[in-house]
C-alpha positions, 0 to 999 in steps of 0.5 A: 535533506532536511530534518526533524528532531535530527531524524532524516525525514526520509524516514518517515512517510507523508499522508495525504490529509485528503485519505483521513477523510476517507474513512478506511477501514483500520485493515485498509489503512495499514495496508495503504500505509504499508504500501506507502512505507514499501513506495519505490518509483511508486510502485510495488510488487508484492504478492498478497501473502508478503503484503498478509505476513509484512502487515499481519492481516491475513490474506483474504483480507488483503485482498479485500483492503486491495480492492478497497484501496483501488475503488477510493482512487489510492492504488492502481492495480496491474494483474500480469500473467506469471507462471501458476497465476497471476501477479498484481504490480500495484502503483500508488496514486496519490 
């Protein structure tokens, strides 16, 4: 693995200059950028109240930044039945 200033850059996320020029919202961006950071096989299973304590935006917040993200094409959002609602499996798109 490479590496930069002897950090492994496994420790570090890489973001699409492309989503720069989206002009998020500072909410969505750290939500999208906490996703990233979370990123296993592309994908993540996180309830809205993790995603609201991990990132410290509440959690109708997140998700609004959820639905933000999914409409500008970064996330795709999977709704599966659970016991006592629904989950959201959430697979970053680019």
């Amino acid at each position: 693995m490479a590496t930069f200033s002897g950090a492994s850059l496994d420790r570090f996320i890489v973001i699409p200059r492309a989503v720069l020029g989206l002009s998020l919202d500072p909410y969505a961006l750290t939500l999208y950028l906490h996703l990233l950071a979370l990123n296993t096989n592309d994908c993540v299973e996180l309830s809205t109240n993790q995603l609201a304590l991990a990132t410290g935006i509440s959690m109708g917040q997140v998700s609004k930044s959820k639905r933000v993200l999914e409409a500008a094409g970064l996330i795709r959002i999977q709704e599966e039945p659970c016991p006592g609602g629904a989950r959201h499996i959430i697979t970053i798109v680019r």
